[in-house]
C-alpha positions in Angstrom: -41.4 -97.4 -30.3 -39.3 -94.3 -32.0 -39.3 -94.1 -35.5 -35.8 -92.9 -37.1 -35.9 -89.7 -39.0 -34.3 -90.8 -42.5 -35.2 -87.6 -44.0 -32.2 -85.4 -45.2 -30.4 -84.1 -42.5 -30.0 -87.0 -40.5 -30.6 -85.3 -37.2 -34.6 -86.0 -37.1 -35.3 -82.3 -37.9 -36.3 -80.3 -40.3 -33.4 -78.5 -42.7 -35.1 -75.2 -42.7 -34.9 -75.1 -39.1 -31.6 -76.1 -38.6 -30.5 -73.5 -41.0 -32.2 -70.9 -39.0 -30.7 -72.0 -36.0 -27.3 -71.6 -37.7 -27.1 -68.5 -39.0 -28.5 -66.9 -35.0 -25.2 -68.7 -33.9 -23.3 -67.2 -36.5 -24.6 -64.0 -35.8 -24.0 -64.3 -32.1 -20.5 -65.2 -32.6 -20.2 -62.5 -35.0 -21.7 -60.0 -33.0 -19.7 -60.9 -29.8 -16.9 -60.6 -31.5 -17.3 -57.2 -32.9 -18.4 -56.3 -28.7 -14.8 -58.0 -28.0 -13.0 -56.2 -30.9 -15.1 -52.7 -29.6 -14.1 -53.6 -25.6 -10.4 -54.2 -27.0 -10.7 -50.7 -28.9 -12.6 -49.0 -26.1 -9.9 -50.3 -23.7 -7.3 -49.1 -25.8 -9.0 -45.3 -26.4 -9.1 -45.5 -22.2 -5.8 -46.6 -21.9 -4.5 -44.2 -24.1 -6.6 -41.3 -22.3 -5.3 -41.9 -19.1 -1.6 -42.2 -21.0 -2.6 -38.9 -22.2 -4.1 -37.9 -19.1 -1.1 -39.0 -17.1 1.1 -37.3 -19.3 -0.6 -33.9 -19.6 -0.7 -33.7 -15.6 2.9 -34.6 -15.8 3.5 -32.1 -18.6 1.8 -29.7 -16.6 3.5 -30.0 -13.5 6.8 -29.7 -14.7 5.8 -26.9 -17.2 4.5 -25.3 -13.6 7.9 -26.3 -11.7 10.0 -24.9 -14.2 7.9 -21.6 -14.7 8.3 -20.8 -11.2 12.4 -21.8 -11.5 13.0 -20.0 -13.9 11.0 -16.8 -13.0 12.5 -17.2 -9.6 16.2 -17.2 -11.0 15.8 -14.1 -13.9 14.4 -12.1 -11.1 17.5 -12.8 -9.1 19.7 -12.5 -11.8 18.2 -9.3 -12.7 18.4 -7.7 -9.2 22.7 -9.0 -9.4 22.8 -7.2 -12.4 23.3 -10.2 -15.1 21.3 -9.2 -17.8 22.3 -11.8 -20.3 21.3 -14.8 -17.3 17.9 -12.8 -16.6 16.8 -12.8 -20.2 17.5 -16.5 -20.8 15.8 -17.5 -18.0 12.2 -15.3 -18.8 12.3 -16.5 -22.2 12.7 -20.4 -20.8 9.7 -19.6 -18.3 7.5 -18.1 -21.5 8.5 -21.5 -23.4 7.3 -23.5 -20.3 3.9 -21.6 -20.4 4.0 -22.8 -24.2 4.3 -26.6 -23.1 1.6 -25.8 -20.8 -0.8 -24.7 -22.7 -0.1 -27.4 -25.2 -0.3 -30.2 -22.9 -3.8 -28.7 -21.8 -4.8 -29.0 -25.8 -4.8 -32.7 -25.0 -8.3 -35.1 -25.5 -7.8 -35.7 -21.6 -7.9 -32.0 -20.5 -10.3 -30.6 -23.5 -12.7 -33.3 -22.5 -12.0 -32.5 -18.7 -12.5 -29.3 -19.8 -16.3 -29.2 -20.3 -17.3 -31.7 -17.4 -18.6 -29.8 -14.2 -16.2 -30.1 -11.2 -13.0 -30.1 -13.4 -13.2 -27.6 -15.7 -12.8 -25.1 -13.3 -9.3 -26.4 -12.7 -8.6 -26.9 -16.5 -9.5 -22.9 -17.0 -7.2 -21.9 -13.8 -4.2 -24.2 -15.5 -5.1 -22.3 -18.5 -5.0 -18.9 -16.7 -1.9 -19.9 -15.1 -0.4 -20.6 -18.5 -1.5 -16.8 -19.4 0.0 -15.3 -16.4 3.4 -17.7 -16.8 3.7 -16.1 -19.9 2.9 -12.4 -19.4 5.3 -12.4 -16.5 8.0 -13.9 -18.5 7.4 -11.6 -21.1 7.2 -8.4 -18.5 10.3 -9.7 -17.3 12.1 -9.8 -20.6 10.8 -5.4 -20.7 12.8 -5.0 -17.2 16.1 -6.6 -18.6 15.4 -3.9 -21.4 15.0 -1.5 -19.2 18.1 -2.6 -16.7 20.1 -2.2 -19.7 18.7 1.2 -21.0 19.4 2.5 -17.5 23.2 0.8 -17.1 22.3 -1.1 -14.2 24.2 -4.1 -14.1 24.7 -4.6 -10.5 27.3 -2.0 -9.5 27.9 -1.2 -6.4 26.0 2.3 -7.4 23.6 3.2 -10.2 24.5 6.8 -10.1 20.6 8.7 -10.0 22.3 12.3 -9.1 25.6 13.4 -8.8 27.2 17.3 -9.0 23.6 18.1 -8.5 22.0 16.6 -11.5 19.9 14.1 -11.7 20.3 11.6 -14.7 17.3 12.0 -16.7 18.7 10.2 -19.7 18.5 6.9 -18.4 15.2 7.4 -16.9 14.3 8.2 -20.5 15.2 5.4 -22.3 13.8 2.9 -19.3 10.1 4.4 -18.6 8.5 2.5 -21.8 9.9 -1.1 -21.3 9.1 -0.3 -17.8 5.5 0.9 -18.7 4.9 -2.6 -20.2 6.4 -4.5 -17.7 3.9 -3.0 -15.0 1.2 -3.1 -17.7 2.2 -6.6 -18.1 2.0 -7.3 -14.6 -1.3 -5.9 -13.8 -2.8 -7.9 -16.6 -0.9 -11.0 -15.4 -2.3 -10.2 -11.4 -6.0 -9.8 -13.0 -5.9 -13.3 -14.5 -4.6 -14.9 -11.3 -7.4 -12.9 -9.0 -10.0 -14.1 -11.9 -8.6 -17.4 -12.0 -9.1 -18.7 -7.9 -12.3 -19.7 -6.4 -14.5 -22.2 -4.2 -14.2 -24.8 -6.5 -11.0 -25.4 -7.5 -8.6 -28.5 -6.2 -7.2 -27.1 -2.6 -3.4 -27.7 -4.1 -4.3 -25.8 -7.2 -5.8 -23.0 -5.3 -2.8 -22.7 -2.8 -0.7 -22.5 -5.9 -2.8 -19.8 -7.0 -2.8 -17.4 -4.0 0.5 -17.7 -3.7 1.0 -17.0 -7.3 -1.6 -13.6 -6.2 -0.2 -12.5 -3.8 3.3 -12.0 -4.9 1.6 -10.6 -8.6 0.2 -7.7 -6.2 3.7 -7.3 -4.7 5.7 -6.9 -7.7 3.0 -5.5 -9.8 3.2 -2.7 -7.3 6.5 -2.2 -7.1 7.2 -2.4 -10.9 4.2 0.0 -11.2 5.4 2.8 -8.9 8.9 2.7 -11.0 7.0 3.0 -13.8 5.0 5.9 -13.2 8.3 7.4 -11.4 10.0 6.7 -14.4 7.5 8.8 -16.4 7.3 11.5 -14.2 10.9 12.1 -13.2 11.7 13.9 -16.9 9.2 16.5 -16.8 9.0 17.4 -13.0 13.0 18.2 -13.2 12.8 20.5 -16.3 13.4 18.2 -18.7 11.0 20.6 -20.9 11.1 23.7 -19.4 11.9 24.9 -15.8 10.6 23.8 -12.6 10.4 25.3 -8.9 9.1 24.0 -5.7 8.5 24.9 -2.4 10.5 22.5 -0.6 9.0 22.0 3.2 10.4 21.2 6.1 7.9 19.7 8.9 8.5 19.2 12.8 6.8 15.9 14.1 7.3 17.5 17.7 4.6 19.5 17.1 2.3 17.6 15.2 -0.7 18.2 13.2 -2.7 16.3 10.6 -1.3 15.8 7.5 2.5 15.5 8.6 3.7 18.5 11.2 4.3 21.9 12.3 5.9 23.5 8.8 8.8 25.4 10.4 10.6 25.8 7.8 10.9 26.4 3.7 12.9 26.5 0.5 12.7 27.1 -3.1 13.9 23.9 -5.0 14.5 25.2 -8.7 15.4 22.3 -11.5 16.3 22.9 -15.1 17.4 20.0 -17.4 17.8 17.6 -14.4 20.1 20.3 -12.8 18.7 21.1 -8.8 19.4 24.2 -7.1 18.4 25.7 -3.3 17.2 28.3 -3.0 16.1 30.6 0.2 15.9 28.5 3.2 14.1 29.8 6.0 11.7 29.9 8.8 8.1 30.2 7.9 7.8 32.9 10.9 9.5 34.9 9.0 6.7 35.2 6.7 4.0 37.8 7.6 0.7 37.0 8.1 -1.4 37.1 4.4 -4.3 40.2 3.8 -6.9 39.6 3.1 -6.6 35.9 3.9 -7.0 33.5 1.3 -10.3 31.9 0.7 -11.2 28.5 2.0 -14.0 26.2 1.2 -16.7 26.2 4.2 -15.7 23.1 5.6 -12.0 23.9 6.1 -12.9 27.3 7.1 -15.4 25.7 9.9 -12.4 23.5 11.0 -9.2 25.3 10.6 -9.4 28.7 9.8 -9.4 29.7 13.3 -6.0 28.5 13.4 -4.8 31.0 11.1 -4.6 28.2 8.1 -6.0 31.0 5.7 -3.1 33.6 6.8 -0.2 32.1 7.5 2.3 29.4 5.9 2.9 27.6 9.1 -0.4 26.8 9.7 -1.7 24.9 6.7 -0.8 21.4 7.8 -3.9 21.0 9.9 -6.5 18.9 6.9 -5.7 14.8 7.6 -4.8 14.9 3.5 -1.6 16.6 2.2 -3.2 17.2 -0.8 -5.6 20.1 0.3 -2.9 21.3 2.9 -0.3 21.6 -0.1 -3.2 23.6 -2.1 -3.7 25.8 1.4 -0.1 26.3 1.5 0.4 27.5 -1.9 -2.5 30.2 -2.0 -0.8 31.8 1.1 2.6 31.3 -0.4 1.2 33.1 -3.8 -0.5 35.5 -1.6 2.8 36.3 0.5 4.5 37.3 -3.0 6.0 34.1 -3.3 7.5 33.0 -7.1 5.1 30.6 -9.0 6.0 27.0 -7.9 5.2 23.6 -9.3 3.9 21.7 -6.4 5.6 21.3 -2.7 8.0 18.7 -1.6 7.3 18.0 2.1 9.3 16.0 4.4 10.3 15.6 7.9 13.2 14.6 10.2 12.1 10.6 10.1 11.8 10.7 6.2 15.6 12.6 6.4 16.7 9.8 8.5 15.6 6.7 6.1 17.3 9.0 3.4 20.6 9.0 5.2 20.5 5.3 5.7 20.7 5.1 2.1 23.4 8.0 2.1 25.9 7.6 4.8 26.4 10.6 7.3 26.8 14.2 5.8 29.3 16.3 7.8 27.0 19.6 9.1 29.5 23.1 9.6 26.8 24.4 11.7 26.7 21.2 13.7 29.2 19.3 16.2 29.1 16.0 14.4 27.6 14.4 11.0 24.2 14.4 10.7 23.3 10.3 10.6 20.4 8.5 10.3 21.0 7.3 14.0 20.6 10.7 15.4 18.9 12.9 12.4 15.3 12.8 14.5 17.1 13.9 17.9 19.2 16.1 16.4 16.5 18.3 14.7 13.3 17.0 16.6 14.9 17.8 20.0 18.5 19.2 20.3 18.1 21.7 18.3 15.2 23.0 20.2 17.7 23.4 23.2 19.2 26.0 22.0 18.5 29.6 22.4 16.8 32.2 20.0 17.9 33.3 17.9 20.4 30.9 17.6 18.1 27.8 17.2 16.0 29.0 14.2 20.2 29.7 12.4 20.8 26.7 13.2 18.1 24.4 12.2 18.5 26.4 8.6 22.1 26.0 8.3 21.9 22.4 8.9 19.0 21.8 6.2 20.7 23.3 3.6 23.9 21.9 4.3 22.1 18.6 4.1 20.1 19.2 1.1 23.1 20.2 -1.1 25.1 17.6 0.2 22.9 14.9 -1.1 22.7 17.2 -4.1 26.6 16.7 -4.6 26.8 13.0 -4.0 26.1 9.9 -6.2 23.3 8.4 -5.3 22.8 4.7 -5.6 19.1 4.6 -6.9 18.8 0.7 -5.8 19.4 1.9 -2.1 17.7 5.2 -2.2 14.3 4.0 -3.5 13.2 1.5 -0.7 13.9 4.5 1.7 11.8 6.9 -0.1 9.1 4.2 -0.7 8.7 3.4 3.0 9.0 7.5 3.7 5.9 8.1 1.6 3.9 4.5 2.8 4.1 6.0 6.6 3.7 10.3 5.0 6.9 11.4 6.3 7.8 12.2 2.8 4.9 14.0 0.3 4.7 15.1 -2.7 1.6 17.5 -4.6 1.9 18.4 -8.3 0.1 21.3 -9.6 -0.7 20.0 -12.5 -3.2 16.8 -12.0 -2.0 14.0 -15.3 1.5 14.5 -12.8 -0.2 14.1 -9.6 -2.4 11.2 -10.1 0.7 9.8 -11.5 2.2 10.9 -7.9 -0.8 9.5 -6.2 -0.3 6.0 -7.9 3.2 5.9 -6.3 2.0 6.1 -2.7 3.5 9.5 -1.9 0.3 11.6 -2.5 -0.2 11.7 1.2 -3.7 11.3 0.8 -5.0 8.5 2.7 -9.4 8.0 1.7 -11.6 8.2 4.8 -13.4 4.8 4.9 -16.8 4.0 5.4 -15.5 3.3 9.1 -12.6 5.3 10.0 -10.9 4.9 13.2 -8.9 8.6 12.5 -7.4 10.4 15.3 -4.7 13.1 14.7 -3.5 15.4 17.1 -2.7 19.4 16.0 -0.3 20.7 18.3 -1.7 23.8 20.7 1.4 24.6 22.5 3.8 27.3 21.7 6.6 25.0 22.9 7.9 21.8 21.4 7.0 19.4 24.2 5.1 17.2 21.9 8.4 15.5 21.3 7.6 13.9 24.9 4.0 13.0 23.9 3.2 9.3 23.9 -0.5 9.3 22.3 -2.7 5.4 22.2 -6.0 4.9 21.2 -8.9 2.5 22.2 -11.7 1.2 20.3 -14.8 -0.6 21.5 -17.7 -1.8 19.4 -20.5 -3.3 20.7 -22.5 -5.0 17.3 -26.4 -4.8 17.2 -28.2 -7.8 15.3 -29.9 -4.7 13.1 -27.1 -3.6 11.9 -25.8 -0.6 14.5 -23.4 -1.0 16.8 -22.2 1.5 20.1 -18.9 2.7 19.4 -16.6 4.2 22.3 -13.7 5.7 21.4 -10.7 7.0 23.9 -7.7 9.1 22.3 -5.4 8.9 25.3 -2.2 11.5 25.5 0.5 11.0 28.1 3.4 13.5 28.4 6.4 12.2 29.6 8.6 16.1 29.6 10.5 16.8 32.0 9.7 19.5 34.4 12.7 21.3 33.2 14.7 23.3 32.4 13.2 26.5 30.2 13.5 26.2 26.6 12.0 26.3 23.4 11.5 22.4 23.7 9.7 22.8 27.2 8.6 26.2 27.1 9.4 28.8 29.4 6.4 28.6 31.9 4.2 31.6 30.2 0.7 30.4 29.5 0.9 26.7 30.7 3.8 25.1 32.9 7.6 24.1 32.0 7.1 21.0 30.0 3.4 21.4 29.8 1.7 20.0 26.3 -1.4 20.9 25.0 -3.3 19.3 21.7 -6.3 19.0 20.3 -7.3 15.5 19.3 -9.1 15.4 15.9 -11.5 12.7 15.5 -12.8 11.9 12.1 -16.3 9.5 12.6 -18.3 7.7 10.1 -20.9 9.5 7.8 -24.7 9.3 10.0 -22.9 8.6 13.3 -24.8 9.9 16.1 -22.5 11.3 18.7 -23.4 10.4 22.3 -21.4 12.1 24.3 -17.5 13.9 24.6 -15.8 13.4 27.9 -12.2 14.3 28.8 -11.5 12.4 31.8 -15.3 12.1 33.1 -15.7 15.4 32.3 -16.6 18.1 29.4 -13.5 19.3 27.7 -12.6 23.1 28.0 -13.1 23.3 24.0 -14.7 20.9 21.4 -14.9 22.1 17.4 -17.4 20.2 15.4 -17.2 20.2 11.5 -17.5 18.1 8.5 -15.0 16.7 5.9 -16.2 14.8 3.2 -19.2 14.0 4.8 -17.5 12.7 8.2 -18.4 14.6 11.3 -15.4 15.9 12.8 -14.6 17.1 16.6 -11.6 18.6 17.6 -11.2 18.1 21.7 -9.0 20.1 23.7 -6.6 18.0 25.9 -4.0 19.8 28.2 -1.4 17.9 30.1 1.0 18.8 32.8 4.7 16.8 32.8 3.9 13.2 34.0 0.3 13.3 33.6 -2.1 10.9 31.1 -5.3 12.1 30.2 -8.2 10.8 27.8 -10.4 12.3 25.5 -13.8 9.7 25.6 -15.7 9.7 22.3 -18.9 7.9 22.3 -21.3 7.5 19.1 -23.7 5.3 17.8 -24.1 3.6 14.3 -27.5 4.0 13.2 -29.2 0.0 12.1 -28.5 -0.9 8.8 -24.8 0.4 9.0 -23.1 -2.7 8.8 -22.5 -5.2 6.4 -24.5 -8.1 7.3 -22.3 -10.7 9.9 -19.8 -8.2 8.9 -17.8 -5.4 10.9 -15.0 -3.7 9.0 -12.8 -0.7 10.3 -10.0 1.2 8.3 -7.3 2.5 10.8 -5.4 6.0 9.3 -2.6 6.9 11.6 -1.4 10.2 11.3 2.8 11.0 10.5 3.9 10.9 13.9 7.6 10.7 15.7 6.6 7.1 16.7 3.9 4.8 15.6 0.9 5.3 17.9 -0.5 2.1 20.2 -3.6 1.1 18.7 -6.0 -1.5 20.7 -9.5 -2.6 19.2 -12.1 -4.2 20.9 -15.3 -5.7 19.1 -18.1 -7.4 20.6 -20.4 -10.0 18.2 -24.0 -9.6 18.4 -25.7 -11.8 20.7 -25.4 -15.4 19.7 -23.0 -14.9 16.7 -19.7 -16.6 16.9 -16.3 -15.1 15.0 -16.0 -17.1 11.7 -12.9 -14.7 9.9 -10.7 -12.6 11.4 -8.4 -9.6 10.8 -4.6 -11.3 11.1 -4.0 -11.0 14.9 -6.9 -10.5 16.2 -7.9 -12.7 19.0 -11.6 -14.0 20.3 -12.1 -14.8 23.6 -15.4 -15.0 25.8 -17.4 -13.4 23.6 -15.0 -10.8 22.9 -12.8 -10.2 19.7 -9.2 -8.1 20.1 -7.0 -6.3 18.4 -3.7 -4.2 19.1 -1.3 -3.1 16.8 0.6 0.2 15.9 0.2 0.7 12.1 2.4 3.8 9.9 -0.1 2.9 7.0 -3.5 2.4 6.3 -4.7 -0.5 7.6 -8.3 -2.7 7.0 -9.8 -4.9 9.7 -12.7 -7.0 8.5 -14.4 -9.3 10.5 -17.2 -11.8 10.0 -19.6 -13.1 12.0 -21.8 -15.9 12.1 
C-alpha cells in the first residue's frame, strides 16, 4: 500500500531536488536559445557574406567589362583623332579599376584572399585592377602626346615637308610618350606575373588575352617612344649630322641585306635633310693598307675584299658589324666623318612608296610605284647597258630621295611601312654613338638578329659578277633526329634553284665570260650551334669545289660553294651532330634567322622524338604524324620553334 507524500511540495519529492532539476531546464532553455539567437546571427553574417560575395563578383565583373569598353573605345577614339572622347574614356576605365579594387576590399574577397586555391585568383583580380589602371593612365600620356604633336585625325600629320622634318612636335610628344610605354611595360609585367596553373580557367583566358595584346601595344608605344627620343638629335637638332646613306641590291645577295651598289651622303641640320653625292661604290678605289679586322671576320670575309673595298662589307649575318666594316673603309677612302649609315634596299623603297604614292623619275619612262619599284631597280635596270645602267640607277635614287624629301609625309601611314621594312632588314639603321643605337636596336631596325643556342641560319653571298641572283629561288630543309641523352643528328640541305633565262647577254645574266649566260653562283653560309660536330659537307652527293670554315661568336661557320647553270637545282647537304646533354630535357627548340632576301625563302623542318616519347606542345603549325613532327613556313623575321616531348 503507497503512502502519500504530504511533505511540502506535494509531488512526493524532495524540494532541494526539484529545485535542481529546475534551474538545468532553465539553463537548457537558456542555453538553446542563445545557440538559436547565435544560428540566427551566424546565418545572418553568411547570408550577408555571400550578399557581399555576390556583389563583389558582380562589382568585379562589371568593373572588368567596363575597363575593357572603355579602353577599347579611347584607343579608337585616339587613332580618329578625338582627343577630348579618348581622354574621357581612359579616365572612366581608371575609375573602373578604382571600383575594382574596392569591391576586392570586401570581407568576402579579403577572407578569400588568404584561403589556398582562391587567393591566387583574388591576387590576379588585384593585378588586373593595377594593369586596368596603369593602362588607363598610359592612355591618358598618348592623348597628351596626340595633342603635343597636332594629331587629330587629319588626313596627314605632316612628319617632313620642303625637306624638313618637324622636330618640334616630336619634342613636345617624346616625354608623355616615354611614360605611356613606361606605363605599359609595367602594366605587361603585372599581367605576365599575374597568370599561372592555378588560377580559374575563365580568369586565366582573360588574362592571356589581356598579355598578349599588353606585349603588342607595349611594343608599339615603345618603339615610338624611343623614336621619338631619338629623332631630335640624329637630325641636328644640336649640332649637324651626316650619314652615309646605302643603297643595297637583293639580286645579289649577301648576309646582312645585299650587294652595296650604291651610296650617298645624307647631311641634316635643324631637322633640315640634304643629298649629297650619289654614286656607285665601284667608283671607289680599293683602300691601302686595308683596314683591320678582328680574326674571325678576317678568317671569314676578308678574302672577299671586305677590308678594301665599300662594296664588299655586307657579307657578316649582323648589320651592325657590316656598318662598322663599311665605315673604316669609307674613313679610310677619304670619306667625310659620318654619323652612322642608313641602309635600305628596293623592297624597303617599295613599302615606303605605298605610304607615298608614285614619284615621277626624269631618268625613267614612268613613276616609280611601289608595284614596280623591285623590278624596276632589281631587274630592269640591269638590262641596260654600261655605262648607261650604273647613270641610271643614280639618277633615279636621287630623284626619289628628294622627292620624298619635298613631300608631306603622313607619319600615321609612313611608320607601319618602315616598321615592317626594319622587322624583315630591308631597312637598317647603325648609330655611331651607342646611348643612340641601343635606342635604334630597341626599335627593331638595328638589323642585328642574336644567333640562338640553335640556329637554323643560312644566307647566301652572291659569287657572280652578273645579277642573276634575281632568278634564284633558295629553300631549306631541316631534319633532327632526338637522342634520349640529349644529342640529336641534324641534316641540313640549303637548296638553290635558278630559274634565268639562257639569254640574252647582259649585266642581269652576264655575258658568258667565266660561267654561262644566266649562270648563278653563291656560296651558302651556314651558321651551326656552338660544340656541333660536323659530319660531313656534300653538294649534290659530292664534295663542293670550295668550303670556308670559321667562327662567329662561338658558332662554327662554313661557307659552301654552289654553282648553277639556267634551269638547274642543286643542294648543299650539311650534316652535324649535337653532342648529349645539348638539349633541353623533352625539349627541342630551334630559332630560324632568314636573311633580307627579294622573296621570303621556303623553310621545311622536320623533327623526330626520341624513341618512345610522344609530342605534348608544339610550335603553331607544326604537325605530328607517325612518329614524325613537321614544320614549313617562309619567315621575314626571327622566328622560335619549341617543342616538347614526353
Amino acid at each position: 500500500m503507497l503512502r502519500e507524500d504530504t511533505r511540502p511540495g506535494g509531488d512526493g519529492r524532495r524540494p532541494g531536488a526539484r529545485r535542481i532539476r529546475t534551474k538545468v531546464r532553465s539553463r537548457r532553455r537558456r542555453r538553446a536559445r542563445m545557440l538559436r539567437r547565435a544560428a540566427a546571427v551566424l546565418g545572418g553574417v553568411l547570408l550577408l557574406l555571400v550578399l557581399d560575395g555576390l556583389w563583389a563578383a558582380n562589382a568585379a565583373r562589371n568593373a572588368l567589362t567596363l575597363a575593357d569598353a572603355t579602353l577599347r573605345r579611347g584607343t579608337a577614339a585616339l587613332q580618329g583623332g578625338d582627343p577630348a572622347t579618348a581622354q574621357a574614356s581612359f579616365r572612366v576605365a581608371r575609375d573602373a579599376a578604382a571600383d575594382l579594387e574596392g569591391a576586392l576590399r570586401h570581407p568576402v574577397p579579403l577572407l578569400a584572399g588568404v584561403l589556398p586555391g582562391l587567393r591566387e585568383d583574388v591576387r590576379a583580380l588585384r593585378s588586373l585592377a593595377d594593369v586596368t589602371d596603369l593602362v588607363g593612365a598610359s592612355g591618358e600620356h598618348l592623348v597628351a602626346a596626340a595633342r603635343a604633336a597636332g594629331w587629330f585625325g587629319d588626313e596627314t600629320l605632316p612628319l617632313l615637308a620642303d625637306g624638313r622634318v618637324r622636330l618640334e612636335p616630336v619634342e613636345r610628344a617624346a616625354p608623355d610618350l616615354v611614360r605611356a610605354a613606361r606605363g605599359l611595360s609595367r602594366a605587361t609585367d603585372l599581367a605576365v606575373g599575374a597568370t599561372g596553373p592555378g588560377l580559374f580557367p575563365a580568369l586565366r583566358d582573360a588574362l592571356d588575352r589581356v598579355t598578349e595584346g599588353l606585349r603588342a601595344n607595349a611594343t608599339l608605344v615603345g618603339k615610338a617612344a624611343d623614336a621619338a627620343v631619338l629623332l631630335p638629335p640624329a637630325l641636328g637638332a644640336e649640332e649637324p649630322r651626316r650619314y652615309l646613306l646605302a643603297f643595297l641590291n637583293l639580286n645579289d645577295p649577301r648576309a646582312s641585306g645585299g650587294f652595296l651598289g650604291m651610296y650617298g651622303v645624307l647631311e641634316a641640320r635643324g631637322g633640315a635633310l640634304r643629298l649629297g653625292e650619289v654614286a656607285h661604290a665601284n667608283r671607289l678605289p680599293p683602300v691601302r693598307p686595308p683596314v683591320e679586322l678582328p680574326e674571325e671576320l678576317e678568317r671569314l670575309f676578308g678574302v672577299f675584299g671586305s677590308a678594301r673595298r665599300l662594296y664588299q662589307t655586307t657579307y657578316p649575318p649582323d648589320f651592325p658589324t657590316s656598318a662598322r666594316m663599311a665605315l673604316a673603309v669609307w674613313e679610310r677612302s677619304g670619306g667625310p666623318p659620318v654619323d652612322g649609315v642608313l641602309a635600305l634596299d628596293p623592297v624597303a623603297l617599295a613599302g615606303v612608296l605605298e605610304a607615298t604614292g608614285p614619284v615621277e623619275v626624269p631618268a625613267w619612262p614612268e613613276p616609280l610605284s611601289a608595284a614596280n619599284a623591285v623590278e624596276v631597280l632589281e631587274r630592269e635596270t640591269f638590262l641596260l647597258p654600261q655605262p648607261t645602267s650604273d647613270r641610271v640607277q643614280e639618277a633615279i635614287a636621287r630623284s626619289v630621295i628628294e622627292a620624298l624629301f619635298s613631300r608631306k609625309l603622313d607619319a600615321a601611314r609612313l611608320a607601319p611601312a618602315l616598321t615592317e621594312a626594319a622587322a624583315a632588314r630591308h631597312l637598317q639603321l647603325y648609330m655611331a654613338r651607342e646611348e643612340e643605337q641601343r635606342l635604334v636596336a630597341r626599335m627593331g631596325a638595328a638589323g642585328d638578329p642574336a644567333i640562338p643556342a640553335n640556329p637554323l641560319m643560312v644566307a647566301w653571298q652572291g659569287a657572280s659578277a652578273s645579277r642573276a641572283g634575281y632568278f634564284a629561288e633558295p629553300s631549306i630543309g631541316y631534319r633532327a633526329e632526338l637522342r634520349p641523352d640529349g644529342s640529336a643528328l641534324v641534316t641540313l640541305r640549303a637548296a638553290l634553284r635558278n630559274t634565268a633565262p639562257h639569254g640574252p647577254p647582259s649585266i642581269l645574266l652576264g655575258d658568258g665570260n667565266g660561267e654561262p649566260v644566266g649562270g648563278y653562283t653563291a656560296y651558302a653560309m651556314v651558321v651551326l650551334p656552338e660544340g656541333a660536330r660536323i659530319g660531313g659537307v656534300r653538294l649534290d652527293g659530292r664534295p663542293p669545289p670550295l668550303v670556308l670554315r670559321g667562327s662567329l661568336e662561338g658558332h662554327p661557320v662554313l661557307l659552301g660553294l654552289v654553282e648553277t647553270r639556267p634551269g638547274q637545282r642543286r643542294v648543299l647537304e650539311v650534316a652535324y651532330e649535337l653532342p648529349p646533354g645539348s638539349l633541353p630535357d623533352g625539349g627541342f627548340e630551334l630559332g630560324i634567322v632568314p636573311a633580307p632576301a627579294l622573296r621570303p625563302t621556303p623553310v621545311r623542318v622536320e623533327v623526330v622524338p626520341p624513341p618512345g616519347a610522344e609530342p605534348t606542345t608544339l610550335p603553331p603549325g607544326a604537325r605530328a604524324e607517325g612518329g614524325l613532327v613537321g614544320w614549313a613556313g617562309a619567315p621575314t623575321e626571327p622566328l622560335r620553334l619549341s617543342f616538347r616531348f614526353g
